[in-house]
Structures are given as structure tokens and as C-alpha cells.
C-alpha positions as CSV (number, residue, x, y, z in Angstrom):
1,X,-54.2,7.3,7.2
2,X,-56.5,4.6,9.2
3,X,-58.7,5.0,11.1
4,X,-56.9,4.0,14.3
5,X,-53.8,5.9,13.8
6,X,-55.8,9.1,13.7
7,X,-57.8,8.2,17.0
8,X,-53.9,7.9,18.5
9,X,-52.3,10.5,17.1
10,X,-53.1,13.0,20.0
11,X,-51.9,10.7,22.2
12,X,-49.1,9.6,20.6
13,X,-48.1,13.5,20.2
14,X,-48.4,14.3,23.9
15,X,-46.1,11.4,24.9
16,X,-42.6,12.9,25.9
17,X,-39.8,12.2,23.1
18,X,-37.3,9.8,24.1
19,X,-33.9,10.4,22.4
20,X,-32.8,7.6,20.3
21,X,-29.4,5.4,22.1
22,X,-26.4,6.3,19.6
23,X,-24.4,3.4,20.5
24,X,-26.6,0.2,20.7
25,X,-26.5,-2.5,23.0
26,X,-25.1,-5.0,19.8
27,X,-22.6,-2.4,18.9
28,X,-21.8,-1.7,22.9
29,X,-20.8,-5.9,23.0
30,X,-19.0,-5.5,19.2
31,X,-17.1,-3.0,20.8
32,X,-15.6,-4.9,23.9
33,X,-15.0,-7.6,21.2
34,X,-11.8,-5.9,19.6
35,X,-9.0,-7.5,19.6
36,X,-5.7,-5.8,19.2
37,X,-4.1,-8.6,18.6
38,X,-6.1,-9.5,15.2
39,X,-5.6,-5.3,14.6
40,X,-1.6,-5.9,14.7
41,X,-1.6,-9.0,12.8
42,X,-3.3,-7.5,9.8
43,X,-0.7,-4.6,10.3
44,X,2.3,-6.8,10.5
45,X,1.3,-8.3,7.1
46,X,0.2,-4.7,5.4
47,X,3.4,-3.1,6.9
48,X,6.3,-5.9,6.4
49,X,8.9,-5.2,4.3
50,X,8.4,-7.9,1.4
51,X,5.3,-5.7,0.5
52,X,8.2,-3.4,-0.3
53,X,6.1,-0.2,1.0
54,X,3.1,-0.8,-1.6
55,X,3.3,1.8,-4.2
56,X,0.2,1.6,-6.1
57,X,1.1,-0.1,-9.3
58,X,3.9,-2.4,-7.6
59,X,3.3,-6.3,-6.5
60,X,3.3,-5.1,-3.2
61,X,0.4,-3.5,-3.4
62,X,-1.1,-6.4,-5.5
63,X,-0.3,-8.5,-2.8
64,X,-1.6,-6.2,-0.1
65,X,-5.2,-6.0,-2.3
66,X,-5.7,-9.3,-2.4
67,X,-4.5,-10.0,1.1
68,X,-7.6,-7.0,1.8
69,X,-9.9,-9.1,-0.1
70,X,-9.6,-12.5,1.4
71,X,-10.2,-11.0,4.7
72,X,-13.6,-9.6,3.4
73,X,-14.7,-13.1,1.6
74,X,-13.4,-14.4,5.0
75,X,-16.3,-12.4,6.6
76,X,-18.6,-13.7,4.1
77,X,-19.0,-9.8,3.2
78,X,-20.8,-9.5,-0.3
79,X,-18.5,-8.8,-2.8
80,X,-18.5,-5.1,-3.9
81,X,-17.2,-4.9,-7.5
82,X,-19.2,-5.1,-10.7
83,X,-18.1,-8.2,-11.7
84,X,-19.2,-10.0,-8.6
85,X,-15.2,-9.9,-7.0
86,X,-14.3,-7.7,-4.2
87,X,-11.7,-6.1,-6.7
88,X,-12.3,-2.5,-8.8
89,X,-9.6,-2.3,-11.1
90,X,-8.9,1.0,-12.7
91,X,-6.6,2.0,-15.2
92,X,-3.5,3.9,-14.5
93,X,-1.1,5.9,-16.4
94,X,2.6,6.1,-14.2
95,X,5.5,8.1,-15.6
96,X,8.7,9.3,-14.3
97,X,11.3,12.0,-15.3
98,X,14.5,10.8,-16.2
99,X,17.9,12.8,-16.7
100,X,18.6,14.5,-19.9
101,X,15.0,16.5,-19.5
102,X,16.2,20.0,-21.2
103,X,15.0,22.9,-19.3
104,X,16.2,26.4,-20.9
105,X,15.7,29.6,-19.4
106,X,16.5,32.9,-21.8
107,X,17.0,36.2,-20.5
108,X,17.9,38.8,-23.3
109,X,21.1,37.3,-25.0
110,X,21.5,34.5,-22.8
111,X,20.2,31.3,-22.2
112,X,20.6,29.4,-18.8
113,X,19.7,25.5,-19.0
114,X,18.7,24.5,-15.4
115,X,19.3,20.6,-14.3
116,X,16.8,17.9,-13.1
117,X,16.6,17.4,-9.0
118,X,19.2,20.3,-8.3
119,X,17.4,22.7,-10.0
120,X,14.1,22.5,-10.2
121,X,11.2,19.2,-9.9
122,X,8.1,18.6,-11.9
123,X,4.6,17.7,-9.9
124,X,3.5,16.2,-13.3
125,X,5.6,14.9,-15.8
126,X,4.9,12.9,-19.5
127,X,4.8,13.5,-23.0
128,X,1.9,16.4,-22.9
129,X,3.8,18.5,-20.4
130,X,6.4,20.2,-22.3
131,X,6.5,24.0,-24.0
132,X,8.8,23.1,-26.9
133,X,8.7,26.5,-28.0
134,X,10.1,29.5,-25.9
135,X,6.8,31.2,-23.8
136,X,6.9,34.2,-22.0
137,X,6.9,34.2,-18.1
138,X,4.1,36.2,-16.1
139,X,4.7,36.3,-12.3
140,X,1.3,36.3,-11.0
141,X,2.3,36.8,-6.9
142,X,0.3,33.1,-4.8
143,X,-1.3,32.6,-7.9
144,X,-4.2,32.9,-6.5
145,X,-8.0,34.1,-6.8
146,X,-10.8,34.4,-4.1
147,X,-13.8,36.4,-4.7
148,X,-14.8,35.7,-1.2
149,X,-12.0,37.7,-0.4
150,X,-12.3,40.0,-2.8
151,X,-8.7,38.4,-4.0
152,X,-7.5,38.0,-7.4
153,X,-3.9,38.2,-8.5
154,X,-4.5,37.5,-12.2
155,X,-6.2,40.7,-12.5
156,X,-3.7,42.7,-13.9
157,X,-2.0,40.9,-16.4
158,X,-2.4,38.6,-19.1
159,X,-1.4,35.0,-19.1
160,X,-2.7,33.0,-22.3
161,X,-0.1,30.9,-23.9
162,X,2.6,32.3,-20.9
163,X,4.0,30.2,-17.9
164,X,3.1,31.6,-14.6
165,X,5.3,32.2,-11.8
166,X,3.9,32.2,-8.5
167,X,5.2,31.9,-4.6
168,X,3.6,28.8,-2.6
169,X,0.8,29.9,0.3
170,X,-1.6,32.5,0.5
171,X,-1.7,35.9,2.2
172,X,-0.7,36.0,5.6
173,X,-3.6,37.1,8.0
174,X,-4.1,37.0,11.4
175,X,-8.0,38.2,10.8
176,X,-9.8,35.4,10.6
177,X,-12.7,36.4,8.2
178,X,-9.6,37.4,5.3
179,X,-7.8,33.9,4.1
180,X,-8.9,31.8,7.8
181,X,-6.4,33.8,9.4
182,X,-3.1,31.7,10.4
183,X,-5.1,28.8,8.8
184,X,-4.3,28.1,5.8
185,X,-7.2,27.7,3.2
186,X,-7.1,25.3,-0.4
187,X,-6.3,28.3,-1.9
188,X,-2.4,27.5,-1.0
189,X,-2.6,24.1,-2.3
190,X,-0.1,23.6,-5.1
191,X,-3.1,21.8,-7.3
192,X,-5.3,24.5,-6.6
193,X,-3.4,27.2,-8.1
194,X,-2.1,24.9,-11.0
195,X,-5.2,23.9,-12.1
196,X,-6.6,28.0,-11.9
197,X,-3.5,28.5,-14.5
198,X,-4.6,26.1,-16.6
199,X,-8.5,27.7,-17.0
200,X,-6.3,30.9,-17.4
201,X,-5.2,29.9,-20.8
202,X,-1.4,29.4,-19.0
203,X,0.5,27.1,-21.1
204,X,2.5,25.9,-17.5
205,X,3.1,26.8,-14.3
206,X,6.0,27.3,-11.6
207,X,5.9,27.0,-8.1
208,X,8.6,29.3,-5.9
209,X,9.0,27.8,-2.3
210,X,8.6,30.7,0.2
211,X,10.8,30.8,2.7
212,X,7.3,31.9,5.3
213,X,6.0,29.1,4.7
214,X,8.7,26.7,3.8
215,X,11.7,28.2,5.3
216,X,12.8,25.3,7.5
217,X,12.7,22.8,4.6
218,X,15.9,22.0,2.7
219,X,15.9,21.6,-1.1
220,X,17.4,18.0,-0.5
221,X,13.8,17.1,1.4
222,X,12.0,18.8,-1.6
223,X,14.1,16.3,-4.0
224,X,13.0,13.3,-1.4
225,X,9.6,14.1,-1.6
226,X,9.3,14.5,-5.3
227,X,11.5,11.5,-5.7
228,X,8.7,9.0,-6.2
229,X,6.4,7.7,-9.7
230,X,4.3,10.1,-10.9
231,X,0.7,8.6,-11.7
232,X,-3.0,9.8,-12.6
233,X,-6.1,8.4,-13.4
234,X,-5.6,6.9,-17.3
235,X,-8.5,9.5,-17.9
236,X,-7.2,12.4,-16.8
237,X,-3.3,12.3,-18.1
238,X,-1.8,16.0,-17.3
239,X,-1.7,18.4,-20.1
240,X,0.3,21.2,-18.9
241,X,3.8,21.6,-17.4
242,X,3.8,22.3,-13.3
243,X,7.5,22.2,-11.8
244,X,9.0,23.6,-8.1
245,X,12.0,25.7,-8.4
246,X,14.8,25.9,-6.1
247,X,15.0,29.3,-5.1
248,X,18.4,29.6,-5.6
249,X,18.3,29.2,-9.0
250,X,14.8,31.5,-9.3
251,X,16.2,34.8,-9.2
252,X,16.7,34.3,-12.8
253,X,13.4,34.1,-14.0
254,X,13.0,38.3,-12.8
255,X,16.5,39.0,-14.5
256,X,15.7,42.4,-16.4
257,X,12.1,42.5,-14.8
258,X,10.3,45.4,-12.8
259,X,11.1,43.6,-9.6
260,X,14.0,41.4,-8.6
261,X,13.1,37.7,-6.5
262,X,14.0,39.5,-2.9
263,X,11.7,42.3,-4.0
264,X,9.0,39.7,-3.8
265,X,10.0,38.4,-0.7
266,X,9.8,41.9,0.7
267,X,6.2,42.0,-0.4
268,X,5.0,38.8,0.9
269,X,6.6,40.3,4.1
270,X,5.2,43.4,4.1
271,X,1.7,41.8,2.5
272,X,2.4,44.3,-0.5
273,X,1.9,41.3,-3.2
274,X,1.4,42.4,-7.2
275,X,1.8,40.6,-10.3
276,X,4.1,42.0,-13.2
277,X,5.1,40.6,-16.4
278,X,8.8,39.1,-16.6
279,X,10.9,39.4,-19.1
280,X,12.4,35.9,-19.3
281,X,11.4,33.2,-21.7
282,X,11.1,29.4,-21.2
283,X,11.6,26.3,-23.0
284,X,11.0,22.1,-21.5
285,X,11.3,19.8,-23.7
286,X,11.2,16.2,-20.9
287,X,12.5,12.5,-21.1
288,X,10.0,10.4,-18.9
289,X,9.9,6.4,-18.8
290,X,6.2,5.9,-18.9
291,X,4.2,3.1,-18.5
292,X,-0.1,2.4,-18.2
293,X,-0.7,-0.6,-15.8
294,X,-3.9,-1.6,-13.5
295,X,-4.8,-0.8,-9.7
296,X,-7.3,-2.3,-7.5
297,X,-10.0,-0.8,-4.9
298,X,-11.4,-3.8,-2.7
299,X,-14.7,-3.6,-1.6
300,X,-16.9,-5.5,0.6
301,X,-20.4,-4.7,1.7
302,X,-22.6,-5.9,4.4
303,X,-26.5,-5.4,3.8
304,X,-28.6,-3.7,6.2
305,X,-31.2,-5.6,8.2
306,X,-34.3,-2.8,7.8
307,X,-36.1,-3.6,4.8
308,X,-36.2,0.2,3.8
309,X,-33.0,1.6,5.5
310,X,-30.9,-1.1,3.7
311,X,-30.8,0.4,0.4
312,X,-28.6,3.5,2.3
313,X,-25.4,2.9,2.7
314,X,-22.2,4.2,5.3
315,X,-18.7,4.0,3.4
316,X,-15.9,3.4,5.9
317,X,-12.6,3.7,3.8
318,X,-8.9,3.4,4.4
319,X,-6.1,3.8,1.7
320,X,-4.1,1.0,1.4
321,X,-1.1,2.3,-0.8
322,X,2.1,4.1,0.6
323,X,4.9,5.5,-1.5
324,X,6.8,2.5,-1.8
325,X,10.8,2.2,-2.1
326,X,12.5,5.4,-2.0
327,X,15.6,7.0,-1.5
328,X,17.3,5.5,1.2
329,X,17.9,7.1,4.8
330,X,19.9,5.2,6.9
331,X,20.2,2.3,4.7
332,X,16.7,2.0,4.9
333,X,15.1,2.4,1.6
334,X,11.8,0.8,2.1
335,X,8.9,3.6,3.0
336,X,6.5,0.9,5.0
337,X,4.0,3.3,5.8
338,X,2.6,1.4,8.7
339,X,1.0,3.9,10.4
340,X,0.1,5.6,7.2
341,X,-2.2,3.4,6.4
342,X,-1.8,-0.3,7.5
343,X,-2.6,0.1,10.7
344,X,-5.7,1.9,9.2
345,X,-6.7,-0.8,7.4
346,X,-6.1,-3.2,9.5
347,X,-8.4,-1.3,12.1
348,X,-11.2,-0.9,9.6
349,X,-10.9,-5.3,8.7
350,X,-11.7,-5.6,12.5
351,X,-14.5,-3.1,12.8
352,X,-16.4,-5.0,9.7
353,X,-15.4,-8.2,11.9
354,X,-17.3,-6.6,14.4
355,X,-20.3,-5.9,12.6
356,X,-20.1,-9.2,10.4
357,X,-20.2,-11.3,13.8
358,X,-23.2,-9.4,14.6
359,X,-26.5,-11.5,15.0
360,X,-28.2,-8.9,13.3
361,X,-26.7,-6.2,11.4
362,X,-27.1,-2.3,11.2
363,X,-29.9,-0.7,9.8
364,X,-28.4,0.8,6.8
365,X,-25.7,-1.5,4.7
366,X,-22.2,-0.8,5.3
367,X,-19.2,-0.3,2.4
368,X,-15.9,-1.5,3.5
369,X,-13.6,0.2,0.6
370,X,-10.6,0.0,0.8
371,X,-8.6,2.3,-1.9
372,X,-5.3,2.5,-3.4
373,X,-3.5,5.7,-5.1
374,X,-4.3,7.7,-2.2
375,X,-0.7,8.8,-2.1
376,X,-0.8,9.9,-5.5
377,X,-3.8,12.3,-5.5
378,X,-6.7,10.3,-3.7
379,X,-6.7,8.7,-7.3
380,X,-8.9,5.3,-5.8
381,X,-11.5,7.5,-3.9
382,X,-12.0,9.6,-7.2
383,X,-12.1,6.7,-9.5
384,X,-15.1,5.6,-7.1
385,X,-16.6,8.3,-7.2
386,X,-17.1,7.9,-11.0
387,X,-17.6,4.3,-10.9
388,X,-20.0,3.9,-7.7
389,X,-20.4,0.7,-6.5
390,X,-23.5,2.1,-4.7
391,X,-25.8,5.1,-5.7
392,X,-23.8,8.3,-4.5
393,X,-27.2,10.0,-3.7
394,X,-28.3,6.9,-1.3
395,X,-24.5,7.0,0.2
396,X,-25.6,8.7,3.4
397,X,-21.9,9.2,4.7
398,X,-18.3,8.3,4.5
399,X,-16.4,7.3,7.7
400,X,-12.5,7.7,6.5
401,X,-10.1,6.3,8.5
402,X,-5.9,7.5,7.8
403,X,-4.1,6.8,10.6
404,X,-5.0,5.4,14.4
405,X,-4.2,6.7,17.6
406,X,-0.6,5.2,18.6
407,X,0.4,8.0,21.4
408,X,-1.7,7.3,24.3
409,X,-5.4,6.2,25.4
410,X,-7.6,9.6,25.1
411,X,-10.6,11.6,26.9
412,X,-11.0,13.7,23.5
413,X,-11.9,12.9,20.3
414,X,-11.7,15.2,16.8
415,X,-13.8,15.2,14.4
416,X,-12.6,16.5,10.8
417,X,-15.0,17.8,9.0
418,X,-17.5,17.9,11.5
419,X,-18.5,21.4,11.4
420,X,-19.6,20.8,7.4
421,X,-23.0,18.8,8.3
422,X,-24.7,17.1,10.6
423,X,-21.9,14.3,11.3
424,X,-20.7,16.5,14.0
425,X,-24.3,16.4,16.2
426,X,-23.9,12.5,15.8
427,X,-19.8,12.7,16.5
428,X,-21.7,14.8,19.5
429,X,-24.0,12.1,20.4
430,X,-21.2,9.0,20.4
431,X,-18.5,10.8,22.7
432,X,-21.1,11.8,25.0
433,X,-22.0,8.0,25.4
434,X,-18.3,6.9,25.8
435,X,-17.5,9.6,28.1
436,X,-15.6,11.7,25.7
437,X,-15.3,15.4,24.8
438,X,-15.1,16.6,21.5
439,X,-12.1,19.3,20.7
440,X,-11.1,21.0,18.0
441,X,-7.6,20.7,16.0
442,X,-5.0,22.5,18.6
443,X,-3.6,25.6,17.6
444,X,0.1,23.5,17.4
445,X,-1.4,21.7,14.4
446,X,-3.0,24.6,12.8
447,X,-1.7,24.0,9.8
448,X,-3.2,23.2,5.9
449,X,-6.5,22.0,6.7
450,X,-6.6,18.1,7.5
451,X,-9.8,18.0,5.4
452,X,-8.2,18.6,2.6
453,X,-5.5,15.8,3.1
454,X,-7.1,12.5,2.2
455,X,-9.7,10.6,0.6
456,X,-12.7,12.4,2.9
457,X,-12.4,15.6,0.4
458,X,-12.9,13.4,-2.3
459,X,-16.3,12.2,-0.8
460,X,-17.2,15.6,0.2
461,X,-16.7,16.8,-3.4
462,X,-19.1,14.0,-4.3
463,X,-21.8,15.1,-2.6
464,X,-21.3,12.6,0.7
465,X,-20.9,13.6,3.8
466,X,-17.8,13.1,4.9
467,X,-15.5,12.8,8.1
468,X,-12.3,12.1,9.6
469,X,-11.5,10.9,13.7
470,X,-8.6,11.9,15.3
471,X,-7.5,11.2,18.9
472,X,-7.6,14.4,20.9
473,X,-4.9,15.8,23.1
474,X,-6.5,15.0,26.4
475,X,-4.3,11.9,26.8
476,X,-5.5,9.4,30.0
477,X,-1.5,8.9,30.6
478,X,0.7,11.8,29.0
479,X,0.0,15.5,29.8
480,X,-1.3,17.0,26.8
481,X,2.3,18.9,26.3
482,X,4.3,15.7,26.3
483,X,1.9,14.1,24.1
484,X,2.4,16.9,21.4
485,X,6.1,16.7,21.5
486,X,5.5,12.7,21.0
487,X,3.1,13.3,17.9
488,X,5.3,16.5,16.3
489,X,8.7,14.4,16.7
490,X,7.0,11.9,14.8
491,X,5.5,14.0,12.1
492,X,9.4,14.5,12.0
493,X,11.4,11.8,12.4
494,X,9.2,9.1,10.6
495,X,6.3,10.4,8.9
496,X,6.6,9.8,4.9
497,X,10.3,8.4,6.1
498,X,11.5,4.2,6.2
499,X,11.2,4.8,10.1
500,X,7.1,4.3,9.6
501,X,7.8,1.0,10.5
502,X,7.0,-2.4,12.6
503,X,9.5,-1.1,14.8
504,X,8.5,2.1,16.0
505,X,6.5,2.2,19.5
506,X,2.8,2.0,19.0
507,X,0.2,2.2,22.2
508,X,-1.7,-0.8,21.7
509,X,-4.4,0.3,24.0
510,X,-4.7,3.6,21.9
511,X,-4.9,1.7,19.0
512,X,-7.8,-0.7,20.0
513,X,-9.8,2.5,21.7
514,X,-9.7,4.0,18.5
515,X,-10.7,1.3,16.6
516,X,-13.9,1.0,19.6
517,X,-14.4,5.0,18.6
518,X,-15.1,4.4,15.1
519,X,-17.1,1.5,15.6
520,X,-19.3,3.0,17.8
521,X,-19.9,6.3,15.2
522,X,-20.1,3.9,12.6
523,X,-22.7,1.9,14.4
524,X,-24.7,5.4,15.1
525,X,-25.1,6.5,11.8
526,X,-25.9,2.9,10.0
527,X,-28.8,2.9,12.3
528,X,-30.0,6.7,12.9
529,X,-33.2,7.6,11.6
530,X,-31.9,10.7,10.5
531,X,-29.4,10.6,8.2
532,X,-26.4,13.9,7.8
533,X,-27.2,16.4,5.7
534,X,-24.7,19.4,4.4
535,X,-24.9,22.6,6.5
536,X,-26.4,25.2,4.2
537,X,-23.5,27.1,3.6
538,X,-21.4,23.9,2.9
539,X,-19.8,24.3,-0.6
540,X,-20.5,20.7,-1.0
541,X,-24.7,20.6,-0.5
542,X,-24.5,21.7,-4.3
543,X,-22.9,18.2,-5.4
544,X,-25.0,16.4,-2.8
545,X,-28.5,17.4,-4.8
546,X,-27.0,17.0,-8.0
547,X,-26.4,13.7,-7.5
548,X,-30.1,13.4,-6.0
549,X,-32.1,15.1,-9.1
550,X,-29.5,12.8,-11.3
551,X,-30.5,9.4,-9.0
552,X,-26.7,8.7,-9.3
């Protein structure tokens, strides 16, 4: 250390400690330079109906990648892909069940064959996920196991080489140290439990519907949703056989057994759940038109001006796919997905505007990414994640953005995922400099954890830290009660429907204050000193320093 540092250290320590500005005057000026109307015309393109919805794997969404990437070399953003273009193309494997699939179920003497769409649906479907032989069935209650609450109900029977049964969700509690309570964990997720059966040695798997946790859904909306293209990474084709079956048909699957279908109903009722083997037997033998075919993330990135800090990086992504054209509702067959995600995307182009126009960058380089197959499993974020553009370990956090404010202006912001790290003391920081609160999710929406819901899991399991913004329910022009019934008639009437449209009402001024919210957080952590780091108890901190020891 010289010799003059050491004379002015005791000073320098007795000076007071000025906190660092989280929003900085270049940002402050980027910020009052959003324009709504550039926001909308990105969205207008993204959301129009000769992009047909942009399925990932369709010319829409061809066109809809390029369009991404010509806005980027517009900015004179550095290209982000390996081969010096803003494109990442992955390889994809699509398939899609056809009629004719032969799905037999055998109970003693007789054998029932079940049909395609009325009867039952398959999450994955191609030519490894059939049992061509008859296999035993094994009802295994959620399907579920949680040593952290001392919950396992594969305990008690044996499932190699069988096909489990299982009810969707979890144990109900209202205690919220045993399953989160009314909040539902990733224990309930579908993938969760069909990937557990899987490591069990299952040879497939079954999902009931329960009618606690789905009982206002019709079997005709569990047909629309499964209605689309099945697709996976080329890399990781599905091996087993995972269907959904309409409950009234499932009663046969316990014909003969130690318990009948509304015996289990009783005991998820009466939180009384047990496994049992069943006496049935099943054979699938599917008919799938299959096809492998290439995808594109686009990627942009805008070094850092600190001649240290610019070898970190802040990844602010949006997904650009949507499902594409479905069946039709109202003669409208074309699932446009503006909110979900154009206008996403389009408010992420105008925040890199913003810091592209800037006459000096942040700190820390920025990654504009911009995925596709989001819809389809958070297949683009994954296929990043083992194909970094950027060292995961110097990837200090990932900004993901699915879905703007479109209700009303807000005093509150959310932050999802903010209680996992050290994003949430920055989140902190921001909204106290733009004179907003941060609240937590509303009970109303305490449903299957938003965390878990897009591509921010998928950089969390990576080892980044990773959040998600939301508009609060503190609305500057709504009460918060009418703003609720706006948002839940939505969720509704248009989410995941053809009604996501250019024509639905959007607040504009929502929209643009959003896309200043972001900006601003963005700004924050490209220039903090201190970058986010996992809380210890995080499940994701593990990832983080593997990825650190393994300079990946």
C-alpha cells in the first residue's frame, strides 16, 4: 500500500459514509426520455396478426426475431451471438399427437380403450413415450416428496417399471411452515412430480385434475390449453409417457382397488392422503407428426464504461414467443399474445434505447436477450443457460421482464423474487428514489408462485440472481379493489385467449411508468459497487458458486 494512502487512511475512515444515488442523474434524464409511442409501435408490429401469434418454430416468430434484431443493430448494440450476429439458434424437436393414438386400460377381464382430447391429453408426446406393453398402475396420492416436510408419498409402495397415478396440488395447509400454507409451493407443479416419477424407476405417469384445486375449470379449457405443439430442447427429447385424465373417465383406473376415485377425494378433503397399489393395467401405443426445426434467441449487448466493472454483466430478458394459432373462440383463432410478451419486448427495445443514447454508459455491460420457447417450458432461457453468451459466474443479475403494467399508473411496485438475494435491498433503494413503496403479492393472487412462471427461474437455477417487477395494487387512479377486478377479469377473459390483442384497452401512461421502473433498477445495479448475492438459505447460492469454482 503507498505510502500516502496509509498517512490518509485514518482520515479517510473517520469521514461519514455517504450512501451511493441508486438512480443516476444520466439514468434520471434516460428515464424522462421514454416514449410510449416508440413502446406501442414495437408492440403493434410484435402483436399484429400477420405474425400469426408467433409460436416458436413458425415464420411468425422468424419474423418477429429478426424484426428484434434490427432494432438492436439499429442501436449499434454489439452483436451477442457466437458467430458475431445477434441470432442464437438452437435446435428444436416439435411433435404433436394425432388421432388414432391407442390408449387401453384393462381391469380384470376387460379392456377399456380411452379416446384422444375427450378422454385424456398428453404433456409430452413422440415416439419415446409410449408403454407398448401392459404396466401396472400405482396410485401414489400428489405424487409428491418433501423432506423438508417430512413428506413423501412414494414411501409405501413400489413403482419401477409401473405408471403412477397421482391428484394435481399438494396438501392443503393453512400453517405456513407445512407446504407455504394456502401458497402453493413447486411441489404441485405438474413437471415437478413427473420428473420425481421418472428418478422413481416409473415407466409413465398420470395426472388426475382435483376438483380443490381445479374445480372451476371445464375439461373443454383443459383440451384448449393442451391443444397446441409440443416442443423441447433437441437435447432433451421426453422419454417417458405424462398424460392428464379427465376425471370422468378416471374412476376406472381404481376399478377392483382398495379405494375407489371419490374415496380419494374424501382424503384430499379430509387431508387423509395414502398411496395403494391399483389393480388396473395400461397400455399407449401414440401416433404423433413430428418434426426437428431451428429457433432463435436475439441478443444484443452494450459494454460497460468502467474498465474493471465491464467484464460483469446485467441480463434484461423478455420472451418473445406466444402460442401461436389455436382453436378458435369467437372466430378468432389467432392467440396474439400482446400483452404476453410484445408489449414486453417492446418495453425492454426502448429501455436499451435509453441506455444506448446514453453519452456514457453504465458501469457494468448490459445483455439485452430476448428468448423464444418460453411458452413451451422456458426452453430459450435454458438453452442460454448452456450456451452463455457471457460467463454465468460474471452475470451479476437477470432483470426479466413478462408483461407491463396496462391497468393504471401505480404508487407500489413488486418485486418477484426479491426476498431470495440482495436484489430486493436494491428493488428497496430504486422505489424509495421514485417515491414508491414496495408490496408484496396480494393475498387475491396467492396463487402458484410467480417465480416459478417464467424465464427468471431459469436464471435462478443457473446460479444468477434473478427477478421479476410487477405493478402494485396502489393504483394513482383506480381504488385498489377496482383495479383487482380489472386485472382478475383479464386473467379471465383474455389471458392465453385471441382477446390478448391490439384491441384490448391498455394504460399508456402505466405502460411508459413501468418501462421508467425498470430502467431505473436496471440502471442501479449496472452501476452498484456491490453486486446481489443469494440469501444464505437460497436453494440457488449452490449453483451460483459452482458456476464460480468452474469460471463458467
Amino acid at each position: 500500500m503507498p505510502r500516502f494512502v496509509l498517512m490518509l487512511l485514518p482520515m479517510l475512515l473517520a469521514m461519514p459514509c455517504f450512501a451511493q444515488q441508486a438512480v443516476s442523474p444520466l439514468v434520471r434524464t434516460a428515464m424522462e426520455e421514454v416514449s410510449i409511442e416508440r413502446i406501442w409501435s414495437h408492440t403493434e408490429y410484435l402483436g399484429s396478426d400477420r405474425l400469426m401469434g408467433r409460436a416458436v418454430g413458425t415464420a411468425g416468430a422468424d419474423s418477429a426475431a429478426h424484426y428484434l434484431a434490427e432494432q438492436l443493430r439499429r442501436l449499434k448494440l454489439r452483436p451477442g451471438a457466437k458467430d458475431e450476429t445477434y441470432l442464437q439458434r438452437m435446435p428444436l424437436h416439435g411433435s404433436l399427437a394425432l388421432p388414432g393414438c391407442l390408449f387401453q386400460v384393462s381391469v380384470a377381464d376387460t379392456i377399456y380403450e380411452l379416446d384422444l382430447f375427450d378422454d385424456y391429453l398428453l404433456y409430452d408426446t413422440g415416439d419415446n413415450t409410449i408403454v407398448p406393453q401392459p404396466a401396472p398402475l400405482v396410485f401414489v396420492g400428489y405424487g409428491i416428496v418433501a423432506p423438508e416436510y417430512d413428506y413423501d408419498d412414494y414411501q409405501d409402495v413400489h413403482v419401477e417399471g409401473a405408471v403412477v397415478v397421482f391428484l394435481s396440488g399438494e396438501p392443503y395447509s393453512e400453517e405456513t411452515d407445512y407446504f407455504e400454507g394456502v401458497q402453493p409451493t413447486v411441489h404441485s407443479l405438474p413437471g415437478m412430480k413427473q420428473r420425481l416419477a421418472l428418478a422413481r424407476g416409473a415407466a409413465g405417469s398420470i395426472m388426475i385434475p382435483s376438483y380443490r384445486e381445479h374445480g372451476g375449470r371445464t375439461w373443454r379449457e383443459w383440451r384448449d390449453i393442451f391443444a397446441f405443439e409440443h416442443v423441447t430442447l433437441l437435447y432433451v427429447e421426453p422419454s417417458n409417457m405424462t398424460m392428464l385424465v379427465n376425471p370422468a373417465r378416471a374412476a376406472l383406473f381404481f376399478e377392483g382397488a382398495a379405494y375407489s376415485l371419490g374415496d380419494v377425494y374424501e382424503m384430499d378433503l379430509n387431508y387423509e392422503m395414502r398411496s395403494f397399489p391399483l389393480e388396473a393395467q395400461i397400455r399407449f401405443v401414440g401416433r404423433f407428426r413430428e418434426r426437428e426445426f431451428f429457433s432463435s434467441n436475439v441478443i444484443g449487448v452494450l459494454p460497460g464504461s468502467d474498465p474493471v466493472l465491464r467484464d460483469e454483466y446485467v441480463i434484461v430478458s423478455a420472451h418473445y414467443d406466444h402460442l401461436g394459432v389455436g382453436p378458435p373462440v369467437r372466430a378468432d383463432s389467432v392467440y396474439n399474445g400482446v400483452t404476453d410478451n410484445a408489449l414486453g419486448c417492446a418495453g425492454v427495445l426502448e429501455i436499451a434505447r435509453g441506455f444506448a443514447a446514453m453519452p456514457e454508459p453504465p458501469r457494468r455491460s448490459l445483455v439485452f436477450l430476448f428468448v423464444t420457447g418460453e411458452e413451451k417450458g422456458l426452453l430459450g432461457s435454458r438453452y442460454y443457460l448452456d450456451h452463455p453468451v457471457v460467463p454465468l459466474y460474471r452475470t451479476i443479475a437477470a432483470v426479466n421482464v413478462d408483461g407491463l403494467a396496462i391497468v393504471d399508473t401505480f404508487n407500489d411496485i413488486i418485486g418477484v423474487g426479491a426476498n431470495l438475494s440482495t436484489l430486493g435491498e436494491s428493488l428497496d433503494a430504486v422505489a424509495a428514489e421514485l417515491d414508491l413503496t414496495v408490496s408484496q403479492i396480494p393475498m387475491v393472487f396467492q396463487g402458484l408462485d410467480p417465480f416459478a412462471l417464467s424465464d427468471q427461474i431459469a436464471f435462478a437455477q443457473g446460479g444468477i440472481p434473478s427477478i421479476l417487477l410487477m405493478e402494485g395494487i396502489q393504483f394513482r387512479n383506480l381504488s385498489s379493489e377496482v383495479g383487482i377486478e380489472v386485472f382478475v377479469s383479464w386473467g379471465r377473459s383474455r389471458y392465453h385467449t385471441p382477446f390478448d390483442d391490439l384491441d384490448q384497452p391498455i394504460n399508456r401512461a402505466a405502460v411508459r411508468q413501468h418501462v421508467q421502473v425498470l430502467l431505473a433498477y436496471v440502471g442501479a445495479l449496472a452501476d452498484t459497487y456491490r453486486p446481489p448475492q443469494w440469501i444464505s438459505q437460497s436453494r440457488y447460492s449452490m449453483e451460483r458458486l459452482r458456476t464460480i469454482v468452474e469460471s463458467r
